[in-house]
C-alpha positions, -999 to +999 in steps of 0.1 A: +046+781+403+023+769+375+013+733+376+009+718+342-014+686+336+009+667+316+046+660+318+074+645+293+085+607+307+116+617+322+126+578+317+150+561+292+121+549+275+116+558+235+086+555+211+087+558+177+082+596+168+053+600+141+071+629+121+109+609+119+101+576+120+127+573+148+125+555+179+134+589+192+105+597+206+094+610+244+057+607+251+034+629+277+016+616+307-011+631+327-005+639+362-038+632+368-047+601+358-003+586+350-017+577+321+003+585+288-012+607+262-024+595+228+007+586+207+009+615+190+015+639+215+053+643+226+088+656+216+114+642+192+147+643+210+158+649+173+157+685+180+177+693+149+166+670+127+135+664+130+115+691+157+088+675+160+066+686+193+031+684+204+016+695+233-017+674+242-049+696+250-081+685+272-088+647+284-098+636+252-059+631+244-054+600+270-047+565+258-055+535+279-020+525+292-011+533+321+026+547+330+046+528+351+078+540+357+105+517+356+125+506+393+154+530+396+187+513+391+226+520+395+247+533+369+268+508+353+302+513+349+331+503+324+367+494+334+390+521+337+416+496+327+399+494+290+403+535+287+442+531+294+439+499+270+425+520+243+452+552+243+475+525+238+477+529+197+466+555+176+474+541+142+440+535+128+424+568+146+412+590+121+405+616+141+442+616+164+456+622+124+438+651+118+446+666+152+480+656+140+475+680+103+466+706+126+489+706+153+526+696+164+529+662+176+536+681+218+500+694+214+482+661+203+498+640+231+487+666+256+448+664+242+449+621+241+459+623+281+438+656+288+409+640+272+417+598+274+411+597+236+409+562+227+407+540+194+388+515+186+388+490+151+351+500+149+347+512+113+381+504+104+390+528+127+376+556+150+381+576+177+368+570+216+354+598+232+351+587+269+329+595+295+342+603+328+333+617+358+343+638+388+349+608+407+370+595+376+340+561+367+341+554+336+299+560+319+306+552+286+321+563+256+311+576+216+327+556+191+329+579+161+345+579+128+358+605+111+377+617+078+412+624+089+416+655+063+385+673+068+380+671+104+341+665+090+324+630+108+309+604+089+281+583+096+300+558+115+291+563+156+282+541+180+288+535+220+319+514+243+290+496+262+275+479+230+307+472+219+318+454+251+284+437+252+277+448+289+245+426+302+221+447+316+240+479+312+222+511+330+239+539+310+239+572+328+256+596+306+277+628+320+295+655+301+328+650+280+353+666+300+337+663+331+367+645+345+385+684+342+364+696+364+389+689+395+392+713+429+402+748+417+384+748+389+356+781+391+345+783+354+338+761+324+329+766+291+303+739+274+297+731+232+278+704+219+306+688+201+333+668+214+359+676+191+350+713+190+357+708+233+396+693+224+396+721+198+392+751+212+411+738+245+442+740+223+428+774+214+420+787+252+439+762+272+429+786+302+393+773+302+382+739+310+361+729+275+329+703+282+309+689+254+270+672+260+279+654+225+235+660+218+217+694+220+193+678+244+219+668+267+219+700+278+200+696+308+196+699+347+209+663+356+236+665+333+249+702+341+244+696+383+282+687+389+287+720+377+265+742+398+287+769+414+306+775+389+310+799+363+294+778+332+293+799+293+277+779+272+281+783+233+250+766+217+251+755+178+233+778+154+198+781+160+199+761+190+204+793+213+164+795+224+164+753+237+198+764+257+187+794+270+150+777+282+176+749+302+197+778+314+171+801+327+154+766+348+191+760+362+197+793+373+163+801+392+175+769+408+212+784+419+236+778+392+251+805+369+249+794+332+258+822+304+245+813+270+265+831+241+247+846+214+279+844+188+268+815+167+233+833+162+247+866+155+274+848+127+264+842+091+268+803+095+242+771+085+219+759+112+240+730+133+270+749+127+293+755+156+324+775+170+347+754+152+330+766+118+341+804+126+370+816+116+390+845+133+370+849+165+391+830+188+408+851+213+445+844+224+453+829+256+463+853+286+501+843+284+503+849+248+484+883+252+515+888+276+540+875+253+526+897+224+525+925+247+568+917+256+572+910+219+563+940+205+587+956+232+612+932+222+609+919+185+638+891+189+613+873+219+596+863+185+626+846+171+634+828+201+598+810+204+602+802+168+641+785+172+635+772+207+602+757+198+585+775+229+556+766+247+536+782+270+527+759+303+496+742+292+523+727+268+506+748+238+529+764+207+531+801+212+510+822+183+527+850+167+499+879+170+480+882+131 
């Protein structure tokens, strides 16, 4: 295996990134000397928009600080009693009413419980996308806004833990969803957006749906809890090459990650996602059965449609188009 002279801080720490003006910005360091690399040399966790990465070449590149790693600490924690406060009312939620446009009202109360949507008055109202994981602790959760016709999100986001005012809170994100991933479960499917997760569950309720909610949270330490299982991962559009890299890593180290091609091979913008395609959903297994029966049987059709059927993930049966 190839050693390489520098390294990316693996830390929490950020520096301002000389492209975006961001403090987005993760500097080298020399495994030689753990000192960091001149400023300028690093990787914008931006990836979309902004890009900007620089590799530093010879010794010439060092600065004069010296890294020092911060101590390691715990992960801190929020109250699982404030995720059951927040489901409590979803009046102001801009995002529960556009779940509630798109489907009936059986649907939308399954996603809130699946996925512990919560509200919060943030931005005159927004949705909570908790954080939880296999062992059902609470990480944090993204406070987002969104317009409740369109779907689309607005510029309103920010996180539970800031909200709360947490002293000293060591944030240690995991995957939306994560919670799903219970005994039994043998394969996942993984997006970068949380609300294209809670849509396409509706859409294959068979799969469990994760979300990273970044394209750089796509990594090693976020994606362990799921090594032995079947992982297909659908990266945004032109984000399939960064996925892939992360996959490839993961898999030489024993897991089994698929990255899907679909969003490259689609005439779509860059960023877009599954939830921008149209018509390349596939039905669920039972209503492939049903459609199957149906087509033996016309009046089956009739009956979902006056009975108000649903299948046992508590989803509305599709007639076949």
């Amino acid at each position: 295996m190839k050693n390489y002279r520098y390294r990316l801080d693996e830390t929490s720490k950020k520096y301002r990134c000389p492209s975006c003006n961001k403090i987005r910005f993760v500097r080298y360091i020399d495994n030689e000397t753990n000192r960091l690399a001149d400023e300028i040399y690093g990787r914008c966790d931006r990836e979309v928009e902004c890009d900007y990465f620089r590799y530093p070449k010879g010794s010439s590149t060092l600065s004069s600080l010296e890294f020092k790693p911060p101590p390691i600490k715990k992960p801190s924690f929020i109250d699982t009693e404030m995720v059951t406060k927040s489901m409590s009312s979803h009046t102001i939620n801009p995002f529960i009413k556009f779940l509630k446009l798109n489907f009936d009202d059986k649907t939308v109360d399954w996603l809130i419980e699946r996925y512990r949507l919560g509200t919060s008055k943030k931005f005159g109202g927004s949705v909570v996308f908790w954080q939880i994981d296999t062992y059902g602790k609470v990480r944090t959760g993204k406070v987002m806004n969104y317009n409740s016709e369109t779907g689309k999100r607005s510029n309103g986001i920010t996180w539970a833990h800031k909200l709360i005012n947490a002293p000293n809170f060591e944030l240690r994100q995991c995957l939306f969803g994560l919670h799903l991933v219970t005994k039994g479960v043998t394969k996942v499917a993984i997006v970068e957006s949380e609300k294209t997760a809670i849509l396409f569950s509706v859409k294959r309720p068979d799969i469990v749906w994760l979300a990273t909610g970044s394209l750089s949270n796509f990594s090693k330490k976020l994606l362990e809890p799921l090594k032995g299982l079947v992982v297909k991962a659908f990266p945004d559009k032109g984000c399939y090459n960064k996925w892939l890299e992360v996959a490839n890593a993961c898999n030489k180290d024993g897991f089994n990650i698929q990255v899907s091609k679909i969003m490259e091979e689609t005439e779509a913008d860059k960023g877009a996602d599954l939830a921008d395609i149209k018509d390349t959903v596939s039905y669920t297994d039972e209503e492939v059965k049903f459609h199957a029966l149906a087509k033996i049987n016309p009046t089956l059709n009739k009956l979902v449609k006056t009975f108000d059927l649903h299948d046992k993930y508590g989803k509305k049966l599709r007639d076949h188009k």
